[in-house]
C-alpha positions as CSV (number, residue, x, y, z in Angstrom):
1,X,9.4,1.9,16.1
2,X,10.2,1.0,12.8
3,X,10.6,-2.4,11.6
4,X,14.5,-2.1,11.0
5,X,14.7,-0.5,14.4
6,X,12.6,-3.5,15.6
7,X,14.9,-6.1,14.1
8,X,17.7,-4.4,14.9
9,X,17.0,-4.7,18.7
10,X,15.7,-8.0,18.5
11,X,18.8,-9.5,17.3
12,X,20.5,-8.0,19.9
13,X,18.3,-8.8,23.2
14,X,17.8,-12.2,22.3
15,X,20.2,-14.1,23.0
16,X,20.8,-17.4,21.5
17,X,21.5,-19.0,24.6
18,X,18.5,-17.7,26.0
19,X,20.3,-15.1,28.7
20,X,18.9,-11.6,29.3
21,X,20.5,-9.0,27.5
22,X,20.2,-5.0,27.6
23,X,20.7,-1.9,25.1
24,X,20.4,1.7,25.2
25,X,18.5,3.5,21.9
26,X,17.4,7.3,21.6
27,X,13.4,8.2,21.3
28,X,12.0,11.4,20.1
29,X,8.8,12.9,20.8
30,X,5.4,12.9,18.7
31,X,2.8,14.8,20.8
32,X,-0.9,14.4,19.6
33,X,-4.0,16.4,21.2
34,X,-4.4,13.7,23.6
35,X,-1.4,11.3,23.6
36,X,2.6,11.3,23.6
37,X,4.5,8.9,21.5
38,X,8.3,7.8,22.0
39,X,9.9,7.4,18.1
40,X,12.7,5.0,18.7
41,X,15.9,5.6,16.7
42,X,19.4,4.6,16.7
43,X,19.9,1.5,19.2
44,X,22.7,2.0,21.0
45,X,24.2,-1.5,21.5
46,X,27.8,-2.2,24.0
47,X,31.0,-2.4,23.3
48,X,33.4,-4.7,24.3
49,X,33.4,-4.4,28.2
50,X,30.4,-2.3,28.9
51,X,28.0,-4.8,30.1
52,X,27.9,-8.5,31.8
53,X,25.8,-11.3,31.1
54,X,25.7,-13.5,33.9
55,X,22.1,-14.9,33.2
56,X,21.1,-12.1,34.0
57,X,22.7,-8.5,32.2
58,X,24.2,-5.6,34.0
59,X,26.0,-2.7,32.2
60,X,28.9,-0.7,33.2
61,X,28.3,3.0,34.2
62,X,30.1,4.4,31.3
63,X,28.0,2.9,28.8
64,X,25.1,4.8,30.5
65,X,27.3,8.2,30.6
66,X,28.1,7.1,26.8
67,X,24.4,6.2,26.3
68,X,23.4,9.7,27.9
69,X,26.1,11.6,26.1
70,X,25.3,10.7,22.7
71,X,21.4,11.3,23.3
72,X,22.2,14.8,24.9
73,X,24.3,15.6,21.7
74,X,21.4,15.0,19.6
75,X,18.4,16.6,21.1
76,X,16.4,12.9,21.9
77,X,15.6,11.3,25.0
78,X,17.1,8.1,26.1
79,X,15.5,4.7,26.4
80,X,16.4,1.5,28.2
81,X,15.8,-1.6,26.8
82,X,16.1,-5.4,28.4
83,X,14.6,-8.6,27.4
84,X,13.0,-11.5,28.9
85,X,13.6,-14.6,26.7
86,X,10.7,-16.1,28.2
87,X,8.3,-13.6,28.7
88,X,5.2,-13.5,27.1
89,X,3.0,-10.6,26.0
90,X,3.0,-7.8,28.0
91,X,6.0,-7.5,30.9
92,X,5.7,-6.3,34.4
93,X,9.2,-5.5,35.8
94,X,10.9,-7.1,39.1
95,X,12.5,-5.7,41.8
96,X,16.2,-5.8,40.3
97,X,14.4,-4.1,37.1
98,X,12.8,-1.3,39.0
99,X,15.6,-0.6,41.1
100,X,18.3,-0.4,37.8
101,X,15.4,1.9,35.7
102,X,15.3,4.0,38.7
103,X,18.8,4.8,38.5
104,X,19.2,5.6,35.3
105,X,16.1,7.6,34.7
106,X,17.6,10.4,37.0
107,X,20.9,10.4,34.7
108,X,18.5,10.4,31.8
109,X,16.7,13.4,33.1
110,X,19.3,15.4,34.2
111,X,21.4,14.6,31.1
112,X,18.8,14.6,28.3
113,X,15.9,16.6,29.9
114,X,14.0,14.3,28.9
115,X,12.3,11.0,30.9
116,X,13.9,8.0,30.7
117,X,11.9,5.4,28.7
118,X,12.0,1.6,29.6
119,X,11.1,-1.3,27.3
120,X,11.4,-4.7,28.2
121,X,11.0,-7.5,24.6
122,X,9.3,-10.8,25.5
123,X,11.4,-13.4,24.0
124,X,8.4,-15.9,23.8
125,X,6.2,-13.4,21.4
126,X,8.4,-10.5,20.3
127,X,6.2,-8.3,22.1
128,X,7.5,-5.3,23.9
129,X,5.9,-3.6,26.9
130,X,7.3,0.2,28.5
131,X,7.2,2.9,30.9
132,X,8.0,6.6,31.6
133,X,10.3,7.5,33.8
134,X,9.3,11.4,34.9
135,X,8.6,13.5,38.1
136,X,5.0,13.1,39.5
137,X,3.8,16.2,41.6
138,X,6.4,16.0,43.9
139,X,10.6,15.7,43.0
140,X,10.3,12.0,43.1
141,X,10.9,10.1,39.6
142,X,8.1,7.2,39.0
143,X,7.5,5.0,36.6
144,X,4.1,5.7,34.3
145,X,2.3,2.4,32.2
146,X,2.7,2.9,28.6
147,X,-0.6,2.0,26.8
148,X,0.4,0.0,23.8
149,X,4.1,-0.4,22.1
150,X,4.0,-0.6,17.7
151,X,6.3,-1.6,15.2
152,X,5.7,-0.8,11.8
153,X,7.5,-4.3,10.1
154,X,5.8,-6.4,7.5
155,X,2.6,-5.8,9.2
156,X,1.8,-3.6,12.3
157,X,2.5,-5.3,15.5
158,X,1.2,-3.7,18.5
159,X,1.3,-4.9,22.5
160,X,-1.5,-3.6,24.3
161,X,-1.2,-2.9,27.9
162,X,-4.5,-5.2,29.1
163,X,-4.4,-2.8,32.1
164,X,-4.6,-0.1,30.7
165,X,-6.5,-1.2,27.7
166,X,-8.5,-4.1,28.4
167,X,-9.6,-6.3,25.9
168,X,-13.4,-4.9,24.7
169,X,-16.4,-7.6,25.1
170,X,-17.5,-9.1,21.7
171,X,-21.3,-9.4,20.6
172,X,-23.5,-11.0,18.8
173,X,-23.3,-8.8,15.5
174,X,-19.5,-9.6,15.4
175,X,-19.9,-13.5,14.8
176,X,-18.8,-13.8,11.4
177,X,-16.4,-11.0,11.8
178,X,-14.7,-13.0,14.5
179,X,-14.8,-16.0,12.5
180,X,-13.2,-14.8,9.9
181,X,-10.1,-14.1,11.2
182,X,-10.0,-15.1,15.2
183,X,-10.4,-13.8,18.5
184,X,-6.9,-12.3,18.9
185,X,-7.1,-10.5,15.5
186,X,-10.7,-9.1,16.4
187,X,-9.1,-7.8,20.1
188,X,-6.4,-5.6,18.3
189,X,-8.7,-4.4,15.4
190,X,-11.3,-3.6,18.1
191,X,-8.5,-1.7,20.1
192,X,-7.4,0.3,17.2
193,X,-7.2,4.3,16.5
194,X,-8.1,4.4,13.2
195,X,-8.5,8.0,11.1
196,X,-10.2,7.9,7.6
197,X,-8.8,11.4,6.2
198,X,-11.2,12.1,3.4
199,X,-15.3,11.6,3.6
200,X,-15.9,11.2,0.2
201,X,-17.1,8.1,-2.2
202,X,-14.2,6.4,-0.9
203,X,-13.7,7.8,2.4
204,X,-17.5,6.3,3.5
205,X,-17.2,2.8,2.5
206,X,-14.4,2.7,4.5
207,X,-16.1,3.9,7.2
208,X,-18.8,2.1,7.0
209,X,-16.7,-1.1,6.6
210,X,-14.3,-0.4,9.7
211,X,-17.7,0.0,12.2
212,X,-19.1,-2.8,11.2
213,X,-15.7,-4.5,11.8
214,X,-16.0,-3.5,15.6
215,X,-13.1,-1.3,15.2
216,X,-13.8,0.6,19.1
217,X,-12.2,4.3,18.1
218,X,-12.6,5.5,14.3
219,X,-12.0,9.3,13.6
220,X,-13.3,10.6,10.2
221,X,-11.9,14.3,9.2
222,X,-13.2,16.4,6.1
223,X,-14.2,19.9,5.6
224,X,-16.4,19.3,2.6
225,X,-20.2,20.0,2.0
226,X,-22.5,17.8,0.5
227,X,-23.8,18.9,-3.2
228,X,-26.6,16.8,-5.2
229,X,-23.8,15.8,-7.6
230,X,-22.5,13.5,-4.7
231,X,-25.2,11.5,-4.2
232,X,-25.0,9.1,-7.1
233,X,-22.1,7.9,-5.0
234,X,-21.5,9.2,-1.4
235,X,-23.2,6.3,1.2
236,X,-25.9,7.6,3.5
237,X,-26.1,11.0,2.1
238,X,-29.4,12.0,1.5
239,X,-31.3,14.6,-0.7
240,X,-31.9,16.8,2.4
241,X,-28.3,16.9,3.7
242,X,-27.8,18.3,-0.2
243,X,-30.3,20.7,0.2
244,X,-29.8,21.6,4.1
245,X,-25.7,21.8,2.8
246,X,-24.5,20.0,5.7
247,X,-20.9,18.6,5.9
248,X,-19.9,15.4,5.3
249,X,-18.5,14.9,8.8
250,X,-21.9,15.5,9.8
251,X,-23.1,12.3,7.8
252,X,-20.1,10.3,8.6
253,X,-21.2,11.0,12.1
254,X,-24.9,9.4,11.4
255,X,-23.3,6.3,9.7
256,X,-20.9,5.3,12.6
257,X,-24.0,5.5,15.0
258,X,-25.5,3.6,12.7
259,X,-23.1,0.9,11.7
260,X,-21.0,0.9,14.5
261,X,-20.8,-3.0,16.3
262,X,-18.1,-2.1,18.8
263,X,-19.4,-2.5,22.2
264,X,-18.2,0.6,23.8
265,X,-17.5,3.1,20.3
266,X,-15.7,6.0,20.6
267,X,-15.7,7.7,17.4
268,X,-15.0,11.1,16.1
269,X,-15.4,13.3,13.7
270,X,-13.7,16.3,12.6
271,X,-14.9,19.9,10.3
272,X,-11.4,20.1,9.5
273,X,-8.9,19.7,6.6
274,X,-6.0,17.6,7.1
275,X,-4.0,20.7,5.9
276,X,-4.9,23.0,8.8
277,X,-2.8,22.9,12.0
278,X,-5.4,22.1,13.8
279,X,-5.2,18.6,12.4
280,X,-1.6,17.8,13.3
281,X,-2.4,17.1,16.6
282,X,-5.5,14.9,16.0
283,X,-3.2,12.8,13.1
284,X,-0.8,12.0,15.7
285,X,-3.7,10.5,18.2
286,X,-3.8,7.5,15.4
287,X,-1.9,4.0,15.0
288,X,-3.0,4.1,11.6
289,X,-4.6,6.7,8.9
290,X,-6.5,5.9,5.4
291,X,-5.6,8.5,3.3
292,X,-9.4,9.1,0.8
293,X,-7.9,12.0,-0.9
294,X,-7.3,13.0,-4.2
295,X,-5.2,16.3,-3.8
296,X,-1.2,16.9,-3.6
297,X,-1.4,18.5,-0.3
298,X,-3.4,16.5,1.8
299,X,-1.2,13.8,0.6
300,X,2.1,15.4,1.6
301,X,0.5,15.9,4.8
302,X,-0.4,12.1,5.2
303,X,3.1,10.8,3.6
304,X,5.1,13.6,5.8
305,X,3.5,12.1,9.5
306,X,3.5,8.2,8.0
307,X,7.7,8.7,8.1
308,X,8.2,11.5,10.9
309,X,5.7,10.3,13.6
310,X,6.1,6.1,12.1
311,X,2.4,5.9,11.7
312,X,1.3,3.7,8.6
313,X,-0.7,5.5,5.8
314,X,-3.0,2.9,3.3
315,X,-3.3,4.9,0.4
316,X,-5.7,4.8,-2.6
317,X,-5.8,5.8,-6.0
318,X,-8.1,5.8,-9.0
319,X,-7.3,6.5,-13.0
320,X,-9.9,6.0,-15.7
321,X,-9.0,6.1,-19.4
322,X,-11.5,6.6,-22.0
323,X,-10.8,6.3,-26.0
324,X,-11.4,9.5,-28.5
325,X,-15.1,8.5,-28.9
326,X,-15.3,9.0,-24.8
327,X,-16.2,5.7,-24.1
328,X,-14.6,3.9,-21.3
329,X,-11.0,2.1,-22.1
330,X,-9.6,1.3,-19.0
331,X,-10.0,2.2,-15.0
332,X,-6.9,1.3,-13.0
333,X,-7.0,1.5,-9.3
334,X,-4.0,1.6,-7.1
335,X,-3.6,0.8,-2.9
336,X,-0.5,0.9,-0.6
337,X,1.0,0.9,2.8
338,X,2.9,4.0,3.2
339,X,5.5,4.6,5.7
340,X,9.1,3.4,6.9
341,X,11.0,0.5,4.2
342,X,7.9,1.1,2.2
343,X,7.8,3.6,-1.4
344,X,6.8,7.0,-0.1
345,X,3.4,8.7,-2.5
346,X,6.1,10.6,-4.1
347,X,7.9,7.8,-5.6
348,X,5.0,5.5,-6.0
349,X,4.0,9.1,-8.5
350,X,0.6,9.5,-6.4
351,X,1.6,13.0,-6.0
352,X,4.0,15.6,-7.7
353,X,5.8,17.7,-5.2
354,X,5.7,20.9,-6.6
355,X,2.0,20.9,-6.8
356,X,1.5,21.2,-2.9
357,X,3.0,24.9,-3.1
358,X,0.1,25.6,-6.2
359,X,-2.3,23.9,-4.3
360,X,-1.7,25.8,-0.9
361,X,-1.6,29.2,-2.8
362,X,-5.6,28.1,-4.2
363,X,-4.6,27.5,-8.2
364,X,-6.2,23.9,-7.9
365,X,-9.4,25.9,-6.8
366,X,-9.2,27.9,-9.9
367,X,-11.8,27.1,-12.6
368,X,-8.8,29.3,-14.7
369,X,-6.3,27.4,-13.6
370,X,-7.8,23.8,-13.8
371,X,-9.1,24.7,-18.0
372,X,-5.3,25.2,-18.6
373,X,-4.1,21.7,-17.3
374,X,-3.3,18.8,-19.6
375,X,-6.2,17.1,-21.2
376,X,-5.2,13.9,-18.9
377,X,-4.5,15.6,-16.0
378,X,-6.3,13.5,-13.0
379,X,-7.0,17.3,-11.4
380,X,-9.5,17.5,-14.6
381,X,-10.9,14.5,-14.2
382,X,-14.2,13.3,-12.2
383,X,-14.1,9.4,-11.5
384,X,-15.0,8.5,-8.7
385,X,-18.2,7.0,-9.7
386,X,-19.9,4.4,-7.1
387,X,-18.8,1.3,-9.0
388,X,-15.4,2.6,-9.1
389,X,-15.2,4.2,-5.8
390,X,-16.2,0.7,-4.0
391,X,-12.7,-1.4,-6.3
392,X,-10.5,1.8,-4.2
393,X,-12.5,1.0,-1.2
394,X,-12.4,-2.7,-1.0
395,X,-8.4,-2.6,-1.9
396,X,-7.4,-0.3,0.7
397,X,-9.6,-2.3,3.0
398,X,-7.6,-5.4,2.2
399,X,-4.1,-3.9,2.7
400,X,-5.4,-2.9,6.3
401,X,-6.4,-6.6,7.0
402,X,-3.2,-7.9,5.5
403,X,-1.3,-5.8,7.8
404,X,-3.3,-6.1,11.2
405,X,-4.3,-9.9,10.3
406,X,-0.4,-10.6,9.1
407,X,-2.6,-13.6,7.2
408,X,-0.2,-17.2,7.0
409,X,2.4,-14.5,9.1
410,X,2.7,-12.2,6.0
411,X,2.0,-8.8,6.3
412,X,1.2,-6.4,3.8
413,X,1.5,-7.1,-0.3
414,X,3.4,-3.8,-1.0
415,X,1.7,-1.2,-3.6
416,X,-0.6,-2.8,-5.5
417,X,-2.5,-2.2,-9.2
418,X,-5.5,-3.6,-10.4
419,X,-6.2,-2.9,-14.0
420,X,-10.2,-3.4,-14.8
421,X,-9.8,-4.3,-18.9
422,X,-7.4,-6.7,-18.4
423,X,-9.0,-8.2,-14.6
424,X,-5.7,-8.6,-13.5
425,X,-3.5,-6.8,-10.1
426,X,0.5,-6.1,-10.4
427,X,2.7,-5.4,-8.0
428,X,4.3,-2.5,-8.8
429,X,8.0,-1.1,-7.5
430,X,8.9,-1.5,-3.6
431,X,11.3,1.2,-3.2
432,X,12.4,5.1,-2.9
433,X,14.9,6.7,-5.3
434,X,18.2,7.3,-3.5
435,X,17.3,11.1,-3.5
436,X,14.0,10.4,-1.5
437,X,13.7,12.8,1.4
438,X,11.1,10.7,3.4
439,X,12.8,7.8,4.0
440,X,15.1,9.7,6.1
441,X,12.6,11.8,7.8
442,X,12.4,8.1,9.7
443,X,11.0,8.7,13.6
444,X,11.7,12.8,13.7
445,X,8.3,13.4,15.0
446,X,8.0,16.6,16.6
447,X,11.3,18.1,14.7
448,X,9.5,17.1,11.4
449,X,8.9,20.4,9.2
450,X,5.1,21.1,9.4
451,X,3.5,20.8,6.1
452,X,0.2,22.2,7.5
453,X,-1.2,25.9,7.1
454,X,-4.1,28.1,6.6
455,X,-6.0,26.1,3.7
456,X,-8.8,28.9,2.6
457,X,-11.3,26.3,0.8
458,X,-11.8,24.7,4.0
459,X,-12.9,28.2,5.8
460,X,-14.7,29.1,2.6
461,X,-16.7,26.0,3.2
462,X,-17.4,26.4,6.3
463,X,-18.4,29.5,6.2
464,X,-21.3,28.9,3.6
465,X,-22.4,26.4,5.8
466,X,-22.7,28.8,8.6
467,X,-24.6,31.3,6.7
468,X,-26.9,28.7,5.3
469,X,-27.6,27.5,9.1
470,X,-28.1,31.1,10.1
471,X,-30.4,31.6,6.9
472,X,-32.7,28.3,8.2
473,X,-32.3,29.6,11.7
474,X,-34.3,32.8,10.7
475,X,-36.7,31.1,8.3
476,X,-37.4,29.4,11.1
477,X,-37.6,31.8,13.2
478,X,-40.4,34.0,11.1
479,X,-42.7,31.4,10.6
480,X,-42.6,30.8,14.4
481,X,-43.7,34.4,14.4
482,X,-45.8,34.1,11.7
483,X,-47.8,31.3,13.5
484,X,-48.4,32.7,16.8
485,X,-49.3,36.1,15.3
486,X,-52.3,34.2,13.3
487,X,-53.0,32.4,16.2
488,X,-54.1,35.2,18.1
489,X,-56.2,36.9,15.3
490,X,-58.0,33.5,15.5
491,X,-58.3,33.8,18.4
């Protein structure tokens, strides 16, 4: 949920006298590859006369055929939510709150066609736990465990389910990590989905950076090959992965077995650009994305799902300057935290809209194209030099700690710029022009427009790489011949 949906029920369910209390909201659906989400929206609070608090809370049955309704009218499911001031962490439900969920999850079924979802808030933490109310194999309704419940507020706030996903086992390369931030910190970094969208200069420091933190399941996606003009800057790519053209998810994949200290990693990689439908799915398997990209597109796919499906983008940026003899003048570097009551890429100007539509018909791959652009067009420039590349690293990096750490309770710093001449960082403007169509794209998921399509540089690379392989295969291949045939004239 996001944070004003968060607050929202918050002030709601906890009373100040300390009684129990209960709400209705509406959820939509974001379906990954391998996991369903439920987008809260729109609590649905009572009116006067639709529910009793008698230390406990009970609810009329017109607020539930009111709740029902208005869910119905728009297309979402329904969730019920109840609080337990003194609850701590994760909640298991009572009798009385199995028996009432029960109850209303047929209504919610039969009303909404969708399952009923149940949330109860801990007053003692703020932390929310939840179920699923939907048919097993037989007719029966039953509730299902949620695994984790988020809210996107000043940081990223996250319940886990310990059942369901128990706390991982520190080691002795995680020491000073631990240290450095606590226990409890370390248990949700190390529980974390975390997609690094971009395996460039960038995109591999982070990587790097997030093993070594212990972070359990890190998925890295790029379609890109790796050239000899990388390698005065890409980490762990080699002269033969230039020669042998291999992909950089292939070497993303050597460095998380190599710098990975979780104890049980489950990394992944992914031959894919974010702009293909085939990513959609694997985005929405995230709680949180780094977008490492430097193109329109990929952006608007990253700020598109950081508003729809509520998942928090930390976004990077990098513009050098350089004086008419072409000497360096300036480098500025840029980082945010993209998603709802943050700016959106398009009105922090890290993209321009109507470049996504040039981009997906191939102009930005045109050599004819790109020679026509303004001199200080950053689709001209080539920056990302090592030096350079580790100042966008190490910021994005920090937003991601200031918003899973929440250091001295604050959360993330909002968009950030760091200017290299003058050694100084600005916080730069917080918020969306009124005409901003993001902001209201809020916790759509699934009925989001897709931005994704068939991206043809993507297939293009892959397809060299395939005939490269094919090409070694055969070398391979006629030598093996070659060998045994001189073998037996030797012989």
């Amino acid at each position: 949920m996001s944070g004003a949906t968060h607050e929202a029920l918050c002030t709601h369910l906890l009373q100040a006298d300390g009684q129990e209390d209960l709400c209705f909201a509406l959820w939509r659906p974001s379906s990954g590859r391998t996991r369903k989400t439920a987008l809260l929206q729109t609590p649905l609070l009572p009116l006067p006369g639709e529910r009793r608090l008698h230390g406990n809370a009970s609810f009329e049955p017109g607020f539930l055929l009111r709740a029902a309704s208005e869910a119905a009218s728009q297309g979402a499911g329904l969730a019920f939510l109840h609080s337990h001031p003194g609850g701590l962490g994760w909640q298991g439900m009572s009798a009385p709150d199995h028996t009432a969920e029960e109850r209303i999850a047929n209504v919610a079924r039969e009303t909404t066609g969708h399952p009923l979802v149940g949330l109860t808030l801990a007053g003692g933490d703020g932390g929310w736990s939840a179920r699923v109310w939907d048919r097993g194999a037989g007719r029966d309704i039953a509730p299902t465990e949620c695994a984790t419940v988020r809210s996107l507020n000043s940081g990223l706030s996250i319940t886990f389910n310990n059942e369901v996903v128990p706390v991982p086992d520190g080691s002795e390369t995680q020491v000073r990590t631990i240290d450095a931030w606590g226990p409890a910190t370390q248990a949700t970094i190390a529980r974390l989905f975390v997609l690094v969208v971009g395996a460039g200069s960038v995109g591999m420091m982070v990587v790097d950076a997030l093993a070594r933190m212990g972070v359990g399941h890190i998925g890295v996606m790029d379609f890109d090959t790796v050239e000899l003009v990388n390698l005065d800057r890409l980490r762990s790519a080699t002269r033969t992965d230039a020669r042998l053209r291999r992909s950089k998810a292939f070497v993303a994949r050597r460095l998380l077995a190599e710098a990975s200290t979780a104890a049980r990693p489950r990394h992944e990689v992914y031959d894919l650009s974010v702009c293909e439908p085939g990513s959609m799915a694997r985005l929405l398997d995230f709680d949180l994305v780094f977008s490492c990209v430097d193109r329109p597109w990929p952006r608007h796919v990253l700020n598109t799902i950081a508003y729809a499906d509520i998942i928090p983008v930390i976004d990077g940026g990098l513009l050098v300057e350089r004086n008419r003899n072409g000497d360096l003048a300036n480098a500025y570097w840029r980082s945010s935290v993209v998603g709802p009551g943050r700016p959106c890429l398009v009105c922090q100007g890290q993209y321009e809209p109507g470049l996504v539509a040039v981009e997906r018909d191939g102009s930005l791959d045109d050599p004819t194209y790109i020679a026509n652009l303004p001199p200080g067009s950053a689709h001209r420039a080539r920056q990302n030099v090592a030096a350079f590349s580790a100042s966008v690293a190490a910021a994005q990096l920090e937003q991601f700690v200031a918003l899973v750490a929440q250091p001295s309770g604050l959360g993330d710093p909002g968009p950030l710029r760091w200017s290299l001449r003058d050694h100084c960082v600005t916080r730069e403007g917080s918020e969306c022009s009124p005409q901003c169509v993001h902001q209201p794209s809020a916790g759509v998921g699934d009925g989001r427009l897709d931005p994704t399509g068939r991206h043809p540089a993507a297939e293009k690379a892959r397809e060299e790489r395939r005939a490269v392989s094919l090409g070694l295969r055969l070398a391979r291949r006629t030598d093996e011949v070659l060998w045994r045939f001189r073998h037996r004239l030797a012989r």
